[in-house]
ZADREN-223816 format. One line per field, with one value per residue (C-alpha): x, y, z; residue in three letters; residue number from 1. Coordinates in steps of 0.05 Angstrom, whole numbers, plus 5000, padded with zeros to 4 digits. Layout:
N
u = c(X / ...)
v = c(Y / ...)
w = c(Z / ...)
code = c(Ala / ...)
pos = c(NUM / ...)
//
This chain:
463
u = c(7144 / 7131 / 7061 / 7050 / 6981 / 6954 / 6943 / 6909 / 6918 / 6904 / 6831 / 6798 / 6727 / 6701 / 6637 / 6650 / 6578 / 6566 / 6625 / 6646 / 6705 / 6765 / 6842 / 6846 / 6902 / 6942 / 6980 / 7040 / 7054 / 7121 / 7132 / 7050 / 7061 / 7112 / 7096 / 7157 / 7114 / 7033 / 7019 / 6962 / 6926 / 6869 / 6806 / 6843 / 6899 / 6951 / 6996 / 6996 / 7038 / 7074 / 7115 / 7168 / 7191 / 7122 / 7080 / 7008 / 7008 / 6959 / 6929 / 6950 / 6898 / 6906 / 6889 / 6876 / 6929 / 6957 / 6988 / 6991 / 6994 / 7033 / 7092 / 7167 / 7165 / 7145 / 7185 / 7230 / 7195 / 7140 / 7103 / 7039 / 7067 / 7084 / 7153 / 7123 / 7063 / 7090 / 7057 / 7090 / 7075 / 7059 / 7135 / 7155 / 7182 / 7170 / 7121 / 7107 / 7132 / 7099 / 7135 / 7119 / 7073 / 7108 / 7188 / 7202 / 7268 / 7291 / 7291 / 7366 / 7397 / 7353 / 7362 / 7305 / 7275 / 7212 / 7156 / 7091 / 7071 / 7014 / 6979 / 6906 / 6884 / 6885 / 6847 / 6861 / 6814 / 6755 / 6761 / 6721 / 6731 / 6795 / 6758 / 6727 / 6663 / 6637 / 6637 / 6688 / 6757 / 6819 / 6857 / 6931 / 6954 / 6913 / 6899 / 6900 / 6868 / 6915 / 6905 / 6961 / 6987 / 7023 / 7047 / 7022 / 7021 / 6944 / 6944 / 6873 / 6882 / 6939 / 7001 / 7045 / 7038 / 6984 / 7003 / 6928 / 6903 / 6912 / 6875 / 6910 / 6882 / 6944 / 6955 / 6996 / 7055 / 7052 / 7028 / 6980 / 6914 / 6868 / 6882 / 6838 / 6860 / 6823 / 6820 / 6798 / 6739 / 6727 / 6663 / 6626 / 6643 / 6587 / 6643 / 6620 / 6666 / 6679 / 6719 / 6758 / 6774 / 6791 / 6831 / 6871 / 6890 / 6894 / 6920 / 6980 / 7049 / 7055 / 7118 / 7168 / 7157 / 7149 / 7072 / 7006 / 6969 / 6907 / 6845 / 6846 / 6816 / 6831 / 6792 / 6786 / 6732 / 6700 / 6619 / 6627 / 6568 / 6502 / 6429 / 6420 / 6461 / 6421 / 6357 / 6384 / 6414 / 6483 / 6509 / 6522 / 6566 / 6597 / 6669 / 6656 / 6689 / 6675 / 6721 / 6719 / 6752 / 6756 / 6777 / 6714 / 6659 / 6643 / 6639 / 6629 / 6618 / 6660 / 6634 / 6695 / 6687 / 6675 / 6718 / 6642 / 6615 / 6547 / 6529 / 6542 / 6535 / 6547 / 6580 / 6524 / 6478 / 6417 / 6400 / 6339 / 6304 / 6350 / 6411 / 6389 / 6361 / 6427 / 6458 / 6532 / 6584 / 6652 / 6715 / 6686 / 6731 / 6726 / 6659 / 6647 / 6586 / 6574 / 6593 / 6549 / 6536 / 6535 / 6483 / 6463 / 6490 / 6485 / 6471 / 6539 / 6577 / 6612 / 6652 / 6639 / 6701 / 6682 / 6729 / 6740 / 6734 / 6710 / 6723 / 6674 / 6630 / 6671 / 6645 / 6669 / 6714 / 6741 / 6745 / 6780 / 6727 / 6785 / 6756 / 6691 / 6655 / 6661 / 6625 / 6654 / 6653 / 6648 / 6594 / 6590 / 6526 / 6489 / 6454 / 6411 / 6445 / 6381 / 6338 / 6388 / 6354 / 6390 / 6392 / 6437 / 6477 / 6529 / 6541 / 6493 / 6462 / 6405 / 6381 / 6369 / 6386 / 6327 / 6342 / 6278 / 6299 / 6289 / 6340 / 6412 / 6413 / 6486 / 6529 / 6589 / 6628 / 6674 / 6713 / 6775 / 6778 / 6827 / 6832 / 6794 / 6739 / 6678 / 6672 / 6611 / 6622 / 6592 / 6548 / 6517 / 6573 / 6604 / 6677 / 6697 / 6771 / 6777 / 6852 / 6867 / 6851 / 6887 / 6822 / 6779 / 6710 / 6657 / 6594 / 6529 / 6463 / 6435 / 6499 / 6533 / 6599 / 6624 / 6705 / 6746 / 6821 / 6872 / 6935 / 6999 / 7034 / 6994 / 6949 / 6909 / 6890 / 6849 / 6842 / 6806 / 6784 / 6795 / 6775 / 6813 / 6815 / 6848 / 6915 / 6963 / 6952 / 6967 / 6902 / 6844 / 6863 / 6820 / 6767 / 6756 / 6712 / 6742 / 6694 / 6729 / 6749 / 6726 / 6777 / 6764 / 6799 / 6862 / 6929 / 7008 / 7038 / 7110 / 7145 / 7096 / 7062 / 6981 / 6932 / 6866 / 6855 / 6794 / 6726 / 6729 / 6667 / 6697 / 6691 / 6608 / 6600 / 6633 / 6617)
v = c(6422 / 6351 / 6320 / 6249 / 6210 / 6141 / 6107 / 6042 / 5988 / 5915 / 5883 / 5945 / 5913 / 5835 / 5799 / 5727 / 5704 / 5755 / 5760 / 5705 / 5688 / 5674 / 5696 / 5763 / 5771 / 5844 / 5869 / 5911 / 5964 / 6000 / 6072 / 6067 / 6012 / 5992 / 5924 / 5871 / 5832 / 5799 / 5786 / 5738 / 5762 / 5712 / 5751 / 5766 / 5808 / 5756 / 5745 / 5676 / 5675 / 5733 / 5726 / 5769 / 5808 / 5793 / 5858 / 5858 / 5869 / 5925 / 5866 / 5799 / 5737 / 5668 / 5602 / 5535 / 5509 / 5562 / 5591 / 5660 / 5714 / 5782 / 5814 / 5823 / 5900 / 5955 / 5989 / 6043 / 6116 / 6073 / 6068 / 6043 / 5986 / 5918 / 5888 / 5813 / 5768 / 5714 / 5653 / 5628 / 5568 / 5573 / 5575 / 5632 / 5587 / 5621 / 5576 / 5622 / 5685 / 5728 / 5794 / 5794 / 5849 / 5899 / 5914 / 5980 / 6029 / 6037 / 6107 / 6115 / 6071 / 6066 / 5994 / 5956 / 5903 / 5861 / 5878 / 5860 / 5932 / 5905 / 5956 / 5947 / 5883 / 5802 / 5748 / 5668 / 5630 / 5597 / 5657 / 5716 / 5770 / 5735 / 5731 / 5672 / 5640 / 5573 / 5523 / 5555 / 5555 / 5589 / 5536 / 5517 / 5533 / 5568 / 5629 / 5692 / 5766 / 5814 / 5894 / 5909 / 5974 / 5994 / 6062 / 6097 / 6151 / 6185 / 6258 / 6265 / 6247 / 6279 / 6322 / 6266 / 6193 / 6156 / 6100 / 6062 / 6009 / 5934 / 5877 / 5813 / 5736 / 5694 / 5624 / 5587 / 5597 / 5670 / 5678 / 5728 / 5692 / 5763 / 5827 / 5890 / 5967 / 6023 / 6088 / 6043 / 6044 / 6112 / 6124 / 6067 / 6097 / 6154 / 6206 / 6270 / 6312 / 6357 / 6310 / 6282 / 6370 / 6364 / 6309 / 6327 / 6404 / 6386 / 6307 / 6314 / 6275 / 6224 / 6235 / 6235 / 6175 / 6232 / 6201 / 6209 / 6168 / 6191 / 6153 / 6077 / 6009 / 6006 / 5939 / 5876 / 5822 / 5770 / 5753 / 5683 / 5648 / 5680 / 5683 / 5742 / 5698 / 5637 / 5671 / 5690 / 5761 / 5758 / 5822 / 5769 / 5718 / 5690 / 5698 / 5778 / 5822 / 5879 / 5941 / 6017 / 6077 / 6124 / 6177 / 6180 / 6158 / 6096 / 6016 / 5980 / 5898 / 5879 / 5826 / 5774 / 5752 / 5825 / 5875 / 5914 / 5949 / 5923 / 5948 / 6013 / 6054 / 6119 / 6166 / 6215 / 6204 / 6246 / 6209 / 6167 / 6162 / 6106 / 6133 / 6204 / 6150 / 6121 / 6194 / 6217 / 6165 / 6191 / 6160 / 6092 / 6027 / 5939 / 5950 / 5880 / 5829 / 5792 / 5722 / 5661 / 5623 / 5687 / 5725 / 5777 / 5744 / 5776 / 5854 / 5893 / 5916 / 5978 / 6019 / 6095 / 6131 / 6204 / 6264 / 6290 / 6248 / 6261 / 6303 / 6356 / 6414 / 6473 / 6471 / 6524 / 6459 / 6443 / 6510 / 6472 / 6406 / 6364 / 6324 / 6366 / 6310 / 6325 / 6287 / 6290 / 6214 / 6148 / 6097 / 6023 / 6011 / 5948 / 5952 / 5896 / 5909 / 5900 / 5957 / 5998 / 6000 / 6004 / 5938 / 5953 / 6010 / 6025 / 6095 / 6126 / 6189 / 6187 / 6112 / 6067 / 5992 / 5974 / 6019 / 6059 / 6140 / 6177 / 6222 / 6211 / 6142 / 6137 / 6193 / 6191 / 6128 / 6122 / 6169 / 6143 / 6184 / 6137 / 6053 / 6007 / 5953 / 5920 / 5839 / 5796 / 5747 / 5671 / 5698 / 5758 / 5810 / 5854 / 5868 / 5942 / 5956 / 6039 / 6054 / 6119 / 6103 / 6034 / 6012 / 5939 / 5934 / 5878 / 5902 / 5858 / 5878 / 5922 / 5958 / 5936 / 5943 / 5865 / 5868 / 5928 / 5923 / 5986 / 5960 / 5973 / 5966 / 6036 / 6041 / 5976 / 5974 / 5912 / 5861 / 5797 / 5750 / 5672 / 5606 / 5568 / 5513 / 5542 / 5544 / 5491 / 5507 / 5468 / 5481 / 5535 / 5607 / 5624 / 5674 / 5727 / 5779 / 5854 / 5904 / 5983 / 6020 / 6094 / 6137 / 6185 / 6128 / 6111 / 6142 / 6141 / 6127 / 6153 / 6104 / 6114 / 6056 / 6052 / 6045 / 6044 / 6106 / 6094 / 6126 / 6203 / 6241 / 6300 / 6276 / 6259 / 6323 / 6372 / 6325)
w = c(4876 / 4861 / 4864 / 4874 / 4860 / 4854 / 4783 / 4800 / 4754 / 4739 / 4752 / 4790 / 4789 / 4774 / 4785 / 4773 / 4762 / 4715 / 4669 / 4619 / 4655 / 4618 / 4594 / 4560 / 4515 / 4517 / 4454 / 4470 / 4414 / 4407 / 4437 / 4470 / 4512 / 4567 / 4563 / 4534 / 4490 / 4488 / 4555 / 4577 / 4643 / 4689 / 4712 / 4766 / 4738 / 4734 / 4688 / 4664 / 4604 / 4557 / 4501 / 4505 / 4431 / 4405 / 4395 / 4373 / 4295 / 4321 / 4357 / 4375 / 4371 / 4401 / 4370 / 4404 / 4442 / 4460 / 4395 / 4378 / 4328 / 4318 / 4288 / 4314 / 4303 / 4260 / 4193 / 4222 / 4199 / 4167 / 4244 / 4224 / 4182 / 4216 / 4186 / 4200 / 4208 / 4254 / 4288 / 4356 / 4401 / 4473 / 4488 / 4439 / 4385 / 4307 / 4276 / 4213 / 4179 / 4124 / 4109 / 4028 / 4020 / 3989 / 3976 / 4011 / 4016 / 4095 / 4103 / 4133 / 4091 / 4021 / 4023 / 4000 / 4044 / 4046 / 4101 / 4103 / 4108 / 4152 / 4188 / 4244 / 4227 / 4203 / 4209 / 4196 / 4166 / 4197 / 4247 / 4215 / 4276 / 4309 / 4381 / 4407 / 4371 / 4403 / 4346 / 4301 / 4306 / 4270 / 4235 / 4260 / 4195 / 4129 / 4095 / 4127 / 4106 / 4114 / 4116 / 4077 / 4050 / 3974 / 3959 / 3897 / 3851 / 3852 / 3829 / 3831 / 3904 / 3929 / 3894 / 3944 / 3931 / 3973 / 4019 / 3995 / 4038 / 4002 / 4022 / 4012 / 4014 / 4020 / 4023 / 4085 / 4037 / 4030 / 3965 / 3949 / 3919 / 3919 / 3927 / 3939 / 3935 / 3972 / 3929 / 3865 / 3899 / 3926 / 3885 / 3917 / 3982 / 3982 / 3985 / 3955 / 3910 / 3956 / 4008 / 3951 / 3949 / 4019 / 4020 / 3955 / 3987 / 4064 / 4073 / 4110 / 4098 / 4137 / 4180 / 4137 / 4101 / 4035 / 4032 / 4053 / 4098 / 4124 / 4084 / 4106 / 4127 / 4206 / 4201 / 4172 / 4178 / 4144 / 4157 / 4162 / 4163 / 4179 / 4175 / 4122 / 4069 / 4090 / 4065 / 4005 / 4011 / 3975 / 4002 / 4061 / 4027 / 4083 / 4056 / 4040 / 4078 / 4126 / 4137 / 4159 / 4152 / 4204 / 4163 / 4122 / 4172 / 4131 / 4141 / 4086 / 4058 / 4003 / 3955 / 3957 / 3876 / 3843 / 3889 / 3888 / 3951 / 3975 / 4027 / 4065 / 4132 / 4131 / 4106 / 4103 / 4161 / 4141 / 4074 / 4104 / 4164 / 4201 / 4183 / 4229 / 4281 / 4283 / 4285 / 4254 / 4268 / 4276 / 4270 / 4281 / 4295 / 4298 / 4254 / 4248 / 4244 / 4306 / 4291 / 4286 / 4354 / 4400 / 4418 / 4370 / 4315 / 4245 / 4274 / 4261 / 4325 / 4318 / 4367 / 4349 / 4378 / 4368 / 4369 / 4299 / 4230 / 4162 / 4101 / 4075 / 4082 / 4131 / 4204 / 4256 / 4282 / 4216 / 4172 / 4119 / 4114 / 4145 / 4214 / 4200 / 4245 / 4320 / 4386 / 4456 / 4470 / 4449 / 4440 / 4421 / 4377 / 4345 / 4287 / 4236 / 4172 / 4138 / 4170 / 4208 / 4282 / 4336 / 4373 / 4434 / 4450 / 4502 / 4520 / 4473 / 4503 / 4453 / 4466 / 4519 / 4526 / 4481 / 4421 / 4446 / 4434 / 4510 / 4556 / 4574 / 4598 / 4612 / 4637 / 4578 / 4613 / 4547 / 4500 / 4467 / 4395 / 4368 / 4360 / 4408 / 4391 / 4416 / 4424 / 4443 / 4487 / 4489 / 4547 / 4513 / 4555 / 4511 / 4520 / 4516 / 4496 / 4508 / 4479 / 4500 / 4574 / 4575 / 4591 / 4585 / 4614 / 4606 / 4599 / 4610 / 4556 / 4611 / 4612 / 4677 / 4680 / 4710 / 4694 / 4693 / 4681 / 4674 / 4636 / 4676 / 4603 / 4579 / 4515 / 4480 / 4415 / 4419 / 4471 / 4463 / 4516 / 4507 / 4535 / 4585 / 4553 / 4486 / 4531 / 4554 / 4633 / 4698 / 4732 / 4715 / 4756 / 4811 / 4802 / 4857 / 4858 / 4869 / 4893 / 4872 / 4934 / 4931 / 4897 / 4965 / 5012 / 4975 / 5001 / 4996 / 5048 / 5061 / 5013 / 4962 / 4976 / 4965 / 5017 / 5035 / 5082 / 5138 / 5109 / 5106 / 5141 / 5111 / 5042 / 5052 / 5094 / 5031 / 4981)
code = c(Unk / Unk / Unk / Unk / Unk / Unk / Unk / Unk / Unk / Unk / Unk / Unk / Unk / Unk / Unk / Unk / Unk / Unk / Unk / Unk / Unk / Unk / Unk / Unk / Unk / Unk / Unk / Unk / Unk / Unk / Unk / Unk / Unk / Unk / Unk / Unk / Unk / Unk / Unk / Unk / Unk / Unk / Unk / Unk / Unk / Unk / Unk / Unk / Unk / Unk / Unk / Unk / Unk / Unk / Unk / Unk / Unk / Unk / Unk / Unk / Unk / Unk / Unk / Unk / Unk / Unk / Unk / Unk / Unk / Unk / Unk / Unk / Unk / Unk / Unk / Unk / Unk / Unk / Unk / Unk / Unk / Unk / Unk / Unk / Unk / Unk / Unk / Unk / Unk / Unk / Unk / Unk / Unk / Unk / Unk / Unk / Unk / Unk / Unk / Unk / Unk / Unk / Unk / Unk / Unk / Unk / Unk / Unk / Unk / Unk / Unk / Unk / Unk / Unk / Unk / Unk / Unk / Unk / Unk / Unk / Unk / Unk / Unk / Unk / Unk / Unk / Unk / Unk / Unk / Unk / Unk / Unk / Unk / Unk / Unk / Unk / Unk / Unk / Unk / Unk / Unk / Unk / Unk / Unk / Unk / Unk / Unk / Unk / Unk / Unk / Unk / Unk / Unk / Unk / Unk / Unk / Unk / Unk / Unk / Unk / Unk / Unk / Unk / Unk / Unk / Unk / Unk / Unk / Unk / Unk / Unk / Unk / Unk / Unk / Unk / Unk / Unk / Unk / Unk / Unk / Unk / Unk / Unk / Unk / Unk / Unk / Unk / Unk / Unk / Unk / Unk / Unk / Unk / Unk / Unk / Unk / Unk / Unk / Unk / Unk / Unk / Unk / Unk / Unk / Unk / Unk / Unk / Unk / Unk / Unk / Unk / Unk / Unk / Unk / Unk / Unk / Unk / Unk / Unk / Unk / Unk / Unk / Unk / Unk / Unk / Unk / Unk / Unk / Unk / Unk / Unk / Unk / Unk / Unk / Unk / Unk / Unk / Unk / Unk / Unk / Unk / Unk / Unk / Unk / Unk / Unk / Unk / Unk / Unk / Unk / Unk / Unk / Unk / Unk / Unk / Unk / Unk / Unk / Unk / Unk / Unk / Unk / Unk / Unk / Unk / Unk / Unk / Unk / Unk / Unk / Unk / Unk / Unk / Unk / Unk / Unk / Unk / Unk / Unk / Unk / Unk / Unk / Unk / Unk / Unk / Unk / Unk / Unk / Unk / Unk / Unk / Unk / Unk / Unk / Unk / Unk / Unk / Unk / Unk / Unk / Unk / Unk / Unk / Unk / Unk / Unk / Unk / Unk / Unk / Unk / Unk / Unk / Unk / Unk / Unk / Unk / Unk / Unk / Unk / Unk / Unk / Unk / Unk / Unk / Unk / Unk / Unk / Unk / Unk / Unk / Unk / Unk / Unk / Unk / Unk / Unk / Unk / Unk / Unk / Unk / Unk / Unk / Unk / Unk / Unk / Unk / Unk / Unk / Unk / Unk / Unk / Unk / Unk / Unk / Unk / Unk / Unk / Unk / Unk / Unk / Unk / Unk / Unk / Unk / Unk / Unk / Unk / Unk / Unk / Unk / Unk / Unk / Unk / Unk / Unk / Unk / Unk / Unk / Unk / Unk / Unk / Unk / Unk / Unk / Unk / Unk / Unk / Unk / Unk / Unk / Unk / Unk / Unk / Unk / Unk / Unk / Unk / Unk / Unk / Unk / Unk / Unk / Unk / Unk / Unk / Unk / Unk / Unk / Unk / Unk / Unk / Unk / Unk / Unk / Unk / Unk / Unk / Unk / Unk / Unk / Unk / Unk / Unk / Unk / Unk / Unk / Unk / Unk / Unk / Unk / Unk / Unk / Unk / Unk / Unk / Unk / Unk / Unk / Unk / Unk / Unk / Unk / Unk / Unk / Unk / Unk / Unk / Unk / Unk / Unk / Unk / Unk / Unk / Unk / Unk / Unk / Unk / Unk / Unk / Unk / Unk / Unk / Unk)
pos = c(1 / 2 / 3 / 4 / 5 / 6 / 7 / 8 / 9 / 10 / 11 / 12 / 13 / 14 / 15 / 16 / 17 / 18 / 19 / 20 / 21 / 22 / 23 / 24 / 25 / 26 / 27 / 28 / 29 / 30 / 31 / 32 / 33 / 34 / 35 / 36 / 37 / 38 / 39 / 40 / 41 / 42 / 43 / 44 / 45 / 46 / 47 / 48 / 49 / 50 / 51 / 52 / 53 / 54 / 55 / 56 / 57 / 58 / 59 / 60 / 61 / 62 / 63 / 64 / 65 / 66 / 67 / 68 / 69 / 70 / 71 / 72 / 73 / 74 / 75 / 76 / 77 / 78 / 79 / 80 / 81 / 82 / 83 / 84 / 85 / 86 / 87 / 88 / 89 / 90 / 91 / 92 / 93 / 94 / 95 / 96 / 97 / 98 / 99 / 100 / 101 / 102 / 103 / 104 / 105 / 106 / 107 / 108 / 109 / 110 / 111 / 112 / 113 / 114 / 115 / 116 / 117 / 118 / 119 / 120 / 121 / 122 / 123 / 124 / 125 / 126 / 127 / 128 / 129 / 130 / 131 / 132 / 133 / 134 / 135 / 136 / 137 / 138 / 139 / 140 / 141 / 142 / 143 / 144 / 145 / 146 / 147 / 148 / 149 / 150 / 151 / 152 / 153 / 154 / 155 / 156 / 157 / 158 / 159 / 160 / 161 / 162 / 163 / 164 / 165 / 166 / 167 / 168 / 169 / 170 / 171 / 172 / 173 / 174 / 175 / 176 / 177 / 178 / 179 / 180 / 181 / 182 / 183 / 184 / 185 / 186 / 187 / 188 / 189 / 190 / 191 / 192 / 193 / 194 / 195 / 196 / 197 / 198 / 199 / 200 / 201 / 202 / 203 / 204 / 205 / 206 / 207 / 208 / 209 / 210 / 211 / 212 / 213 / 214 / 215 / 216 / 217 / 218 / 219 / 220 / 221 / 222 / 223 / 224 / 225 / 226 / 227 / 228 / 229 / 230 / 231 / 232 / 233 / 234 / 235 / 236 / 237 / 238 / 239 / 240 / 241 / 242 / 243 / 244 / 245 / 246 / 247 / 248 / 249 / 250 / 251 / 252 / 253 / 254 / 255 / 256 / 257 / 258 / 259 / 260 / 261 / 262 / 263 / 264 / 265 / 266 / 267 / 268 / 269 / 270 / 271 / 272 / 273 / 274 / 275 / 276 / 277 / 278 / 279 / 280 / 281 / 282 / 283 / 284 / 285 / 286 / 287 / 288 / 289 / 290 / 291 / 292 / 293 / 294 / 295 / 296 / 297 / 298 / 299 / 300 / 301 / 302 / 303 / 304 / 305 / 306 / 307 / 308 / 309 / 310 / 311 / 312 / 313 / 314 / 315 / 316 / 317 / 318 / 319 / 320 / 321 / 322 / 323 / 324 / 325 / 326 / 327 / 328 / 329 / 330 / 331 / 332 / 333 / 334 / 335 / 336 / 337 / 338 / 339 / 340 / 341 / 342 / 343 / 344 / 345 / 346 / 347 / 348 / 349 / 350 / 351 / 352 / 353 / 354 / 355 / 356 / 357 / 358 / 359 / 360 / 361 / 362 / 363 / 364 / 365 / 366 / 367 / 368 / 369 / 370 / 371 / 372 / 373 / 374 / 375 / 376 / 377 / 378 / 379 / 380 / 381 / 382 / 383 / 384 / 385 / 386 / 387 / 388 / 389 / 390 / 391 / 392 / 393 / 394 / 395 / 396 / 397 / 398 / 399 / 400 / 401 / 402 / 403 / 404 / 405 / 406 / 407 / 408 / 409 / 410 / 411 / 412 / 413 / 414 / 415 / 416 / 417 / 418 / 419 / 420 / 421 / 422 / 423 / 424 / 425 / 426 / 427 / 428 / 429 / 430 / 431 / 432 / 433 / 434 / 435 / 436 / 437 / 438 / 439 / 440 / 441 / 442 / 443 / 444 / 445 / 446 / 447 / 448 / 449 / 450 / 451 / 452 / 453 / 454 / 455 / 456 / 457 / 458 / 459 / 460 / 461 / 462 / 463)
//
């Protein structure tokens, strides 16, 4: 017997006055979305530009005048790294290539080509988070931070060799100016022996690529310019850089001139007082400091996915250390880097809008274990992407939910949401509220068609 039901999609709830209305760029990603390419979408839902061929290089990001970044495709058996870096104009022309990170074999054929073994996340300069800031902009052309990756040989880490995480500075030209590797750094990471056990015995291959890839940055930011450094605190050089690894339950600062780690979160949660205020964060994602010129600015703005992460101690959930973290849903948490209190939360069941500790105050609205990302808006509104529901809300600091927007392309790793004027439009789209119907009233009718059904006593009299 076949079963049919309704899967709404598009803009499924929007308060004009309260959002920060704008155009919300939509990566597509290869075999998780069904999308053709980065689509732009109004408040509305509509479609109002998409660039065929171009997927989101995990994400895409826009720059002013309608510009945009991504890559043309991914390495063949090597899923997680981008071939390309591109740059396109509004009309889909190539603008800029980068594919020199790292000369790798194609698995079919063993011919070696160039990629830019780019995996999660870039950022151009003057643009520290790659959303919008008010008063900064992403240069037209200029260096870029790149999360690269470069396979080596570790024993100590794994009997296979280790696809490591390297962070590259390179100029408009492609060449690399700075370069950071992941697992040189391990001991500054707070990662007892014992996961560095763990990870040797139980990291799995990745694929078949004859490599493991497991232990990584999923994030890359710079600080940009901020209030800490101002009053003297280096650990916030504004051209340091911010990064997490949801493998390990860590985010980290790294100084930009020594390669050092200076600051930490994480990833034991029970050394201090504010770390067990914060509680265990698992799997975390976009860990990034809230940019300069929006509200908040300074505090660090993580979304904490959940699920399973970490390496260590057995748990009945993990009874080899591997994932030995576990939480049933996600969160999105704001923290001053200098004391570690909770500023704002969004689906925390242990704090309410004012950091204050007290009952459930929200009823477990998100859980996506994988991806997704958090961005302030210019108003204060936080915009929420949840991956593994194809799901972007915009949330206001008292946590109402303002926007809500299903993707009919499937799964988003990161959306961003962009100012009207940043695009070459003929006139601004019209904004028009949507009130959600009540999942009780919508119907098929014989063609398959969606409707709204009359109101059901029958529903309120069982229900």
């Amino acid at each position: 017997m076949a079963y049919s039901r309704v899967q709404v999609t598009g803009v499924v709830r929007y308060v004009p006055e309260k959002c920060w209305n704008g155009l919300t760029l939509i990566p597509a990603l290869p075999h998780l979305s069904a999308s053709k390419g980065a689509a732009l979408y109004d408040m509305n839902g509509r479609i109002v530009q998409i660039w065929e061929g171009l997927y989101g290089a995990f994400d895409n990001k826009l720059l002013p005048g309608g510009n945009i970044l991504g890559t043309t495709g991914f390495m063949p058996g090597y899923w997680l790294d981008a071939l390309d870096l591109v740059q396109k104009d509004w009309n889909g022309n190539m603008l800029w290539r980068f594919n020199n990170g790292e000369e790798v074999p194609e698995l079919e054929s063993g011919k070696k080509v160039l990629s830019a073994r780019q995996h999660h996340d870039y950022q151009r300069e003057d643009s520290p988070t790659g959303y919008y800031i008010p008063g900064m902009e992403p240069r037209p052309k200029g260096r870029m931070l790149i999360n690269s990756t470069q396979t080596r040989d570790l024993p100590e880490f794994s009997r296979l060799p280790v696809a490591d995480t390297r962070l590259l500075l390179i100029d408009e030209n492609g060449t690399v100016e700075w370069a950071w590797s992941l697992f040189d750094h391990w001991d500054q990471l707070g990662v007892a022996t014992t996961a560095k056990m763990v990870h040797f015995h139980n990291a799995p291959e990745f694929g078949n690529a004859g490599y493991v890839k497991t232990t990584y940055c999923n994030n890359v930011n710079w600080l940009g310019p901020n209030k800490w450094y101002d009053a003297g605190d280096e650990r916030f050089h504004p051209l340091n850089i911010i990064s997490d690894i949801r493998n390990l339950n860590v985010s980290f600062i790294i100084d930009h001139r020594s390669g050092d780690i200076v600051w930490r979160l994480g990833p034991d949660f029970e050394a201090s007082k504010p770390l067990q205020d914060i509680g265990q964060i698992v799997g975390q994602h976009h860990g990034h400091m809230i940019p300069r010129g929006l509200p908040g600015e300074g505090n660090i703005l993580i979304f904490d996915n959940g699920g399973q992460a970490g390496l260590g101690a057995p748990t009945p959930c993990a009874p080899t250390g591997y994932f030995n973290a576990t939480r049933s849903h996600s969160r999105v948490i704001e923290i001053d880097p200098t004391t570690l209190k909770v500023v704002w939360s969004f689906n925390d069941e242990r704090y309410n809008f004012n950091g204050d500790i007290e009952g459930l105050s929200i009823s477990n609205l998100l859980f996506s274990h994988y991806c997704s990302s958090a961005d302030r808006l210019p108003n204060g509104n936080t915009l929420i992407t949840e991956f593994l529901w194809s799901r972007i809300i915009e949330v206001t600091p008292e946590g109402e939910i303002v926007w809500e927007f299903i993707n009919p392309g499937g799964k988003v790793f990161r959306a961003h949401r962009y100012p009207y004027s940043w695009c070459p439009l003929e006139r601004t789209p019209e904004e028009k509220s949507v009130t959600p119907a009540p999942n009780h009233r919508i119907r098929l009718d014989e063609k398959g068609t969606p409707f709204l059904a009359d109101d059901d006593p029958f529903f309120h009299a069982v229900w």
